[in-house]
N, C-alpha and C positions, 0 to 999 in steps of 0.2 A: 449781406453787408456786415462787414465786422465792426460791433461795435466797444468793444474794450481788447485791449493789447495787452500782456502783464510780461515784461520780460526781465527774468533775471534778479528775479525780488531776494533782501533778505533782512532779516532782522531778528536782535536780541535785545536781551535784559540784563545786562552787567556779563558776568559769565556765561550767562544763560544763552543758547542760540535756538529761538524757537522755529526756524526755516532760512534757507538761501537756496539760490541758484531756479526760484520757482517762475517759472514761463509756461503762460497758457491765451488762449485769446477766447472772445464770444460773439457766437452771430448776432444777427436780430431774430428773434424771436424762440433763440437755445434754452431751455430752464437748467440749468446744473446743480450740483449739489458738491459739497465740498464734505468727505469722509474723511476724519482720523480721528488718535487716540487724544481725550481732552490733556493740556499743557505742550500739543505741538504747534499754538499760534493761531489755530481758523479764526477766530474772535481778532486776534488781531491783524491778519491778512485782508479779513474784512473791513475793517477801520481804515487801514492801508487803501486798499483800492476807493472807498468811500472819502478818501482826502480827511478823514480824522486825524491818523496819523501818520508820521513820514518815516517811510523804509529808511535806513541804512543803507540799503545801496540799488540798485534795479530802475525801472521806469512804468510807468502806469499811463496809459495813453486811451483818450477817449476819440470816438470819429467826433467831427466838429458838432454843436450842436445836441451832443447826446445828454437828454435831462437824466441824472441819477436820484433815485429813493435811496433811503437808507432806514433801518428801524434796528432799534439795538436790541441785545440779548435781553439787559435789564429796562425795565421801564419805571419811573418813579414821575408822578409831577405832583409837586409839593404848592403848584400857584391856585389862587383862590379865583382866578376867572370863570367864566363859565363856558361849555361844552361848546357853544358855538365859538368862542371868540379864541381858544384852544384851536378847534377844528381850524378855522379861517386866520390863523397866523401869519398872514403874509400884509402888507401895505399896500399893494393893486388897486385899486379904485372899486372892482368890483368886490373882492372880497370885501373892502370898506363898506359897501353898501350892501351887502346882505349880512353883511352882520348889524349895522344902525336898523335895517327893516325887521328880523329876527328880534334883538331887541323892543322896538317899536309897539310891535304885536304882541310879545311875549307881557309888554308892562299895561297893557291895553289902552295905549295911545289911539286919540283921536284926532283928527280937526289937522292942524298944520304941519304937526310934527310926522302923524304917518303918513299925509299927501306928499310932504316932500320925501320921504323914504320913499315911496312908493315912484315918483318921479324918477328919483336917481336910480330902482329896478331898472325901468323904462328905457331909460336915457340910455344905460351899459349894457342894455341886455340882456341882465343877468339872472331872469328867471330860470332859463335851463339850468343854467348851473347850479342856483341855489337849490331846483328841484334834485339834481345826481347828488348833493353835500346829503341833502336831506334825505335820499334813497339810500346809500350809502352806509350812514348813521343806523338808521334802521333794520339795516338787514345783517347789521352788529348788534341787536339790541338796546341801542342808545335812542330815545326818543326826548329824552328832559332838555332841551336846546339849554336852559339857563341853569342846570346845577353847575356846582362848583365842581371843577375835576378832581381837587383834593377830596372831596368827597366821595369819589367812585373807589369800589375795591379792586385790587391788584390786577382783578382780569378786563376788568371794565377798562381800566386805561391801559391796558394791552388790545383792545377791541377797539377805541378811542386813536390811539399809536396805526395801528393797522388801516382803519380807516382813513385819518390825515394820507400817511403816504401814499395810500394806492387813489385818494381822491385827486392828489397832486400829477396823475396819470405820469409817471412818468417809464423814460423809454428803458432804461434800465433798473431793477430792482432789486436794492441786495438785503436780505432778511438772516439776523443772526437768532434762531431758537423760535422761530416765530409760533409756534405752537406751545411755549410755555404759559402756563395757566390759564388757556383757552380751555372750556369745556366742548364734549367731543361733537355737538349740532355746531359750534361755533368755527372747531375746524375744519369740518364738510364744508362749512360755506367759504371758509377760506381758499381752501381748493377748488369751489368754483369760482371765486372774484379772480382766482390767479391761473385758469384756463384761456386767457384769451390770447390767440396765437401771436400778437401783433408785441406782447410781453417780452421781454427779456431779464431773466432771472438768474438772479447769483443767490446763493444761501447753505447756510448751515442748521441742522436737523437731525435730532436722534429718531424725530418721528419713523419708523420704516415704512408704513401702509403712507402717509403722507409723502415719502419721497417714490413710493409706486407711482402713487396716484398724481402725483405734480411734473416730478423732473424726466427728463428724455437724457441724461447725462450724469453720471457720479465719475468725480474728480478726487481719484484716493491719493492723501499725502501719506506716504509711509517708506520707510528707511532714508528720507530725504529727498524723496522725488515726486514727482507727480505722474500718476497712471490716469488716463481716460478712458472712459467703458463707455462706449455709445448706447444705450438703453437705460430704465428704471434702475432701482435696488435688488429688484428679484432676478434684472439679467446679471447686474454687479455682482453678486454673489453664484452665482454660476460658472462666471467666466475669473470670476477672483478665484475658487478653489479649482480650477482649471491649469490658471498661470501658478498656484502653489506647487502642484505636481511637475509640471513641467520645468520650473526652477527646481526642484529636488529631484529631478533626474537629469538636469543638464550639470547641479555639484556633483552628483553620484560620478557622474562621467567625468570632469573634470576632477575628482578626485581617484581615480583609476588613471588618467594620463600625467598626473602630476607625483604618484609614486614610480612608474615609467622613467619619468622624466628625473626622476632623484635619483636612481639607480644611475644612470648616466652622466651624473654631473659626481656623484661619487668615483664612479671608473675614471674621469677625463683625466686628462693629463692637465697638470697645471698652465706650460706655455703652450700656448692654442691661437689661431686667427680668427680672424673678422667672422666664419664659420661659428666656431664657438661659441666669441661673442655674442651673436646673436640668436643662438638656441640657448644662451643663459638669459639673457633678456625677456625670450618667450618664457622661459620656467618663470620668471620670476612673475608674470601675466597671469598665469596661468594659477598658482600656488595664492597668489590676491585673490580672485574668483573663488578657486576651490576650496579658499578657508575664509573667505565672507559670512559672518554670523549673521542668520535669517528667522534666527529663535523669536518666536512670537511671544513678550511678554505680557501674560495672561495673570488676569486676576482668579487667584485661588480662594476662594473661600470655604470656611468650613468651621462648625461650631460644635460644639458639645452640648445636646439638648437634654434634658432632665426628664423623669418621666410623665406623660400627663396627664393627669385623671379623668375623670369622666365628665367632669363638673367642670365649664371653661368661663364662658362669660352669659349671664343672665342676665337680662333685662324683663321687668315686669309696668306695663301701663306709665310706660315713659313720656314724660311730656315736657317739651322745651319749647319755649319763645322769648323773642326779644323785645319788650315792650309792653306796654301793659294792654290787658286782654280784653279791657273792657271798653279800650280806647282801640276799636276794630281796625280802621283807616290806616293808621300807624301799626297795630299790631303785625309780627309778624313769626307766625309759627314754625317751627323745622322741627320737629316730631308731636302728633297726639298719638297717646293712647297706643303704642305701640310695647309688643311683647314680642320677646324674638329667644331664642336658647343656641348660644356658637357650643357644638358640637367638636370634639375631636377629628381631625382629620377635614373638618372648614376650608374651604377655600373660597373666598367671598369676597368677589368685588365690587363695589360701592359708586353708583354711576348718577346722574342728574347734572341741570345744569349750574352756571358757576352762581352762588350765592346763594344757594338754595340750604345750606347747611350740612353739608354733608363732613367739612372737618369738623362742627359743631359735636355732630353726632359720636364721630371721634374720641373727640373730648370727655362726652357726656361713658362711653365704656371702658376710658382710661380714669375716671372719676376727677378730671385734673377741672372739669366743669361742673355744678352740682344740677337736678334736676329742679323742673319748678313741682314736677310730681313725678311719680314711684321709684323703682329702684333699678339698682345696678349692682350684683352681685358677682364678684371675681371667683374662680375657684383656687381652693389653697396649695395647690401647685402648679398651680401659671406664673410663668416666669414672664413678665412682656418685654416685647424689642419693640420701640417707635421712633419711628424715623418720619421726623414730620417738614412739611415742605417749606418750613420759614430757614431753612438750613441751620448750620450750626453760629452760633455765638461766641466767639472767640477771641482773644486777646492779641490783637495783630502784631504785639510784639512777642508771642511765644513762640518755640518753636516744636516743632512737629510734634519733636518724639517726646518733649512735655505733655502734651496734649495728651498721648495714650496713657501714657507714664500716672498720670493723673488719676487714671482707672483702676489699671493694676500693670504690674510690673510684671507677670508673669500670669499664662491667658492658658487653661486648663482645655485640653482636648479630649475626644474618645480615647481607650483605652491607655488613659495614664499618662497619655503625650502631652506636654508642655511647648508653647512658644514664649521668646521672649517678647517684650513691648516690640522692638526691632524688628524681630522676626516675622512677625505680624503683619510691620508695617510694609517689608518688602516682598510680601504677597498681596498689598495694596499696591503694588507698584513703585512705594515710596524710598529708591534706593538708598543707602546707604548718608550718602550728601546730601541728600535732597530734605533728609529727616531731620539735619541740624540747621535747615533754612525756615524763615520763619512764617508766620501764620500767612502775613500780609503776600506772599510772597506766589501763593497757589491760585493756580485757574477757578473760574465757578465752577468748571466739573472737576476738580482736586480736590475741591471743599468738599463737594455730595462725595465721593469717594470716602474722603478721611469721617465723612460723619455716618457713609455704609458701616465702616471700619468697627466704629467706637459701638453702634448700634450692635454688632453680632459679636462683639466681643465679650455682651454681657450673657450670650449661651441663652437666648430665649426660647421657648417653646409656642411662644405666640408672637408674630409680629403683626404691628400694623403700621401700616405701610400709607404715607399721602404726600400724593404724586412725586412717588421714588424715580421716575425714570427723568427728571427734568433736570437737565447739564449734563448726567450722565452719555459718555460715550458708547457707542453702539459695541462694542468688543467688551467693556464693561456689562451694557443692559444684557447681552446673551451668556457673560459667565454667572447674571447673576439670577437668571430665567433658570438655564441648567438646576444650578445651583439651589433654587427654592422646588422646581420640580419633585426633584430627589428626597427634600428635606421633608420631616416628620415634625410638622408643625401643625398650626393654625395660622392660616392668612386671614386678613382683612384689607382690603386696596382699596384706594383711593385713586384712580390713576385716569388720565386724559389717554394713552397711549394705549389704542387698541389692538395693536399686536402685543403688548404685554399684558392687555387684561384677557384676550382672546389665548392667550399661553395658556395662561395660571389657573383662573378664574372656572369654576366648574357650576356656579350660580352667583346671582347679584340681588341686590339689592338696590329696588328702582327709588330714587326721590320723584312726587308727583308734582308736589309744591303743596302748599294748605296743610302740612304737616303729615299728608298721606307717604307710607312707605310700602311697599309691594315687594313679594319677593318671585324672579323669576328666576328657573331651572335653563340653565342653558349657558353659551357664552354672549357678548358683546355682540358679536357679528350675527348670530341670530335673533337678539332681542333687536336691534335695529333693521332687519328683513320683518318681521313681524311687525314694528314699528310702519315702516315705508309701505307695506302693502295695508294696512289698516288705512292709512291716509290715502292712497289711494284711492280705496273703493269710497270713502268719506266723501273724499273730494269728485268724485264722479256723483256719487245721489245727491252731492249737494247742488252740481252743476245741471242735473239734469231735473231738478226741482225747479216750482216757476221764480220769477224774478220781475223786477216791476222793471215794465218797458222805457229802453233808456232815451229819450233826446232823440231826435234825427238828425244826423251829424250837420242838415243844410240848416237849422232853425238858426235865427238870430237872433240878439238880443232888442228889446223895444222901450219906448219911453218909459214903462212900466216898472224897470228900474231903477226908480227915484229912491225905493224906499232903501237900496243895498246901497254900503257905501260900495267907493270906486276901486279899493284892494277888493271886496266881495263880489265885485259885477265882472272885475279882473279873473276872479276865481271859476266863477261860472261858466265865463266863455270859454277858460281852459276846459272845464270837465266837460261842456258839450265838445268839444272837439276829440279829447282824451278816452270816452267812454266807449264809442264804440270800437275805436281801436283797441280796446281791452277786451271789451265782449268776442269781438273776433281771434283776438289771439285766447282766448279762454276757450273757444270750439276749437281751434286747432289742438293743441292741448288734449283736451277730453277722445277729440278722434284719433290724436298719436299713440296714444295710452294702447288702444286696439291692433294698432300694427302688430305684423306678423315679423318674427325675426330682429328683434330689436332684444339687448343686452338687459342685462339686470342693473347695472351701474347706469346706463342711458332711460330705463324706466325709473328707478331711484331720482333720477336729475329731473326727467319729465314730472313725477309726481309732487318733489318738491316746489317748482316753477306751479303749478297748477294752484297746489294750496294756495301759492304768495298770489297769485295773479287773483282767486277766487275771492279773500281776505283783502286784496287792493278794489276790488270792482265793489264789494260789500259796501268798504267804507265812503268810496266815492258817489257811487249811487246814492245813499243815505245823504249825504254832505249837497250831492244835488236838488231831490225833490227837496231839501231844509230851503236851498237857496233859491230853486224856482217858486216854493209854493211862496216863498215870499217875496219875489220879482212879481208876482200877477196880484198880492194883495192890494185892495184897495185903499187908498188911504184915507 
């Protein structure tokens, strides 16, 4: 069943023509992915089919009935409600009442006011559902129903954002960047909430392992047209340097029939017929084709690095936290007592999950933050490049080639060579027009672009890098992989994107939380196989350990519940019903684990499931005998 039409789409920005003549359609249940260079419009193609904004010219058709999601690139909420009332944005009756019950509970009402919440559950229903809001929530890491959303940081209400739309189930879903500032347990799970076949998926994503692992479809926009590749990323780039070859042997050839053909239109005679005619019409076919420009503009980079000594960055008994230390509850640590020596030739990337401090630490080796204790010592010929993830700051009425201009007017290379600011810039891509346009004027990956630019222009010998790959386009992210490969540097990454921390990266540095730091030898994809089979074997001794006997799914509840109230007596009948449906699927589980012939990505998924379900029966169990042993007290 086709659920979106796009035909003949097009749209600009004053001069600017960011796409036209684009027509594509999608099944139910297609994931696609939409591939190009950032400033050709995906963000706003997206907007466009999402009804945000309205093409120029084309049609946008949904089958009747089709509910669309949408979640934007950026995410900001500046309102001081709370996470539930966020979450449940809508007026429905049932949202209205799981959020007054949510409240209710949250302010620890009694007596009238949570009997009638509890009624109005009742009345709608709407226990399952508030049960999926709340499953949901949590398997984002949001658990505080009553903080303020202004109070979450940047990834939280991108986890917050993520969760709203996909709790909104709807049948179409289109995500622009959905993996910006999500830590990388956060987007494994995103990729499974967005497994489910009955999904249909529109989005844009520099992720590469994320578009393996999600899309069955990449939709490349490039020379102004759209190409569909039936498979992943990894078939897309197969069958894309496939079609390169076979287009530069179909000009090759076209260019051997079209000096043929010149020779011949030189000899003609000038009065000729209808003949004629129309073997000049074919040259002239012909001669378009074979002088079509297919030059792939590629970002060049390249710096002049200074020499580096022996001495790069020291840390000694470094100790940072936010709050005071004596006031535990509230404290909260991101480095003790940590001693670390960056060596020449480092390549080091920095991984944990989001909030844990890891740009703190950042801070704390670029000295732009002070320690609460020891030191941080630079060595005297480190030159640093940082390119940090708040992007750049900039005066939306400048223009470009101010901006570099700013720095220096003249940008010193290897052996003697000079560029000028210009120069520079149109190996950033930024041609010649495009430099005298002004700040306000560029895509979110033009800005990471123009602040790659300003960052290696200062010829560093040390970069460090937090999370470089977000807006960046994928022809971007791999000139700039290439690019640091080669380079005789010191890295330090920050980065969500595990195909570029699995490139670069030749060891890491684990955040534990509690201020612990670890350093492991290896890359990304092996620290988390080592991860996943750890929890594994964990979660099997701990499944195979005893556990206090649950309910029998027949008992029922007795007079003897006088002493719970009636949301509490409500609670309990759920868990005798819910538990051993858990305990059952938790043996399944444990004996799939043992199958013969089963994938490393499908035990990965198994093992995760296992944890959650082990971690869910823990708490409910517990939650139970609290609420039986006090169903049978005596009063």
């Amino acid at each position: 069943m086709n659920l979106l039409s796009v035909e003949r789409l097009a749209k600009r920005y004053g001069p600017r023509l960011l796409f036209e003549d684009i027509s594509f359609g999608l099944e139910k249940g297609q994931k696609a992915a939409i591939v190009a260079r950032n400033g050709t419009g995906k963000s706003t193609l997206l907007k466009c089919i999402a009804g945000l904004e309205a093409p120029d010219s084309g049609t946008i058709a949904f089958n009747k009935g089709v509910r669309v999601g949408y979640l934007d690139q950026n995410v900001h909420m500046a309102s001081a409600r709370s996470l539930v009332d966020e979450m449940l944005d809508h007026d429905d009756p049932v949202s209205k009442a799981i959020r007054a019950y949510e409240h209710a509970v949250a302010k620890g009402e009694e007596g009238k006011v949570l009997q009638q919440a509890i009624d109005r559950m009742e009345e709608l229903k709407a226990w399952d559902h508030e049960a999926r809001i709340k499953g949901m929530l949590h398997r984002f890491g949001l658990r505080d129903m009553e903080q303020p959303v202004n109070t979450l940081s940047g990834g939280q209400q991108k986890r917050l954002a993520l969760a709203r739309v996909l709790a909104d189930r709807p049948d179409l879903l289109i995500l622009d960047e959905p993996t910006n500032h999500l830590d990388i347990l956060m987007i494994e799970q995103l990729e499974e909430e967005l497994s489910d076949p009955s999904l249909t998926l529109l989005l844009v994503t520099h992720d590469r392992y994320f578009l393996d692992n999600v899309c069955d479809e990449i939709l490349e926009l490039e020379y102004g047209k759209f190409t569909r590749y039936k498979g992943n990323y990894s078939y897309y780039v197969e069958k894309k340097a496939l079609a390169d070859e076979v287009r530069e042997a179909t000009q090759q050839h076209l260019r051997g029939l079209m000096r043929r053909e010149l020779e011949w239109v030189r000899k003609m005679p000038r009065a000729r017929g209808t003949k004629s005619k129309s073997r000049l019409d074919k040259f002239d076919e012909i001669k378009a084709q074979a002088t079509r420009r297919y030059d792939k503009d590629e970002v060049k980079l390249e710096v002049k690095t200074d020499r580096l000594g022996g001495k790069v960055i020291e840390v000694r008994n470094l100790t940072k936290g936010w709050g005071d230390p004596s006031d535990k509850p509230r404290y909260k640590p991101v480095v003790e007592h940590f001693s670390y020596s960056l060596k020449k030739g480092d390549r080091i990337g920095i991984v944990g999950p989001n909030g844990i401090g890891k740009s703190t630490f950042l801070d704390l080796l670029t000295k732009r933050t002070p320690p609460d204790q020891g030191k941080v010592t630079i060595g005297d010929t480190v030159v640093l490049g940082t390119f940090g993830q708040q992007g750049l700051q900039l005066k939306e009425d400048q223009r470009i080639i101010e901006v570099v201009r700013d720095i220096a007017e003249v940008i010193p290379l290897n052996k003697g060579r000079t560029l000028s600011a210009s120069q520079l810039l149109e190996r950033f891509l930024f041609d010649k027009e495009q430099q005298y346009q002004y700040v306000s004027t560029l895509s979110g990956g033009e800005r990471r672009r123009l602040q790659l630019c300003m960052t290696l222009m200062r010829n560093p010998n040390v970069l460090i890098l937090d999370e470089p790959t977000n807006d960046l386009d994928i022809p971007t992210l791999n000139a700039l992989e290439d690019f640091l490969t080669d380079l005789d540097v010191c890295l330090l990454i920050v980065s969500h994107d595990r195909f570029f921390m699995d490139k670069l990266c030749t060891k890491l540095l684990v955040f534990e939380g509690e201020g612990r730091i670890r350093e492991w030898v290896g890359n990304y994809t092996e620290l988390r196989e080592q991860q996943l089979a750890a929890s594994r074997q964990a979660a099997i001794r701990k499944a195979q350990g005893e556990r206090p006997a649950a309910p029998p799914a027949a008992r029922t509840t007795s007079p003897k519940l006088r002493k719970l109230t009636y949301a509490e007596r409500l609670e309990l009948e759920r868990l005798v019903m819910e538990l051993p449906a858990l305990e059952e699927r938790q043996k399944q589980l444990t004996q799939g684990l043992s199958e013969q012939g089963i994938g490393h990505e499908e035990i990965a998924r198994r093992s995760l499931e296992l944890e959650e379900t082990v971690r869910q029966l823990d708490l409910m169990t517990e939650r139970w005998m609290e609420l039986d042993e006090r169903s049978n007290a005596r009063p």
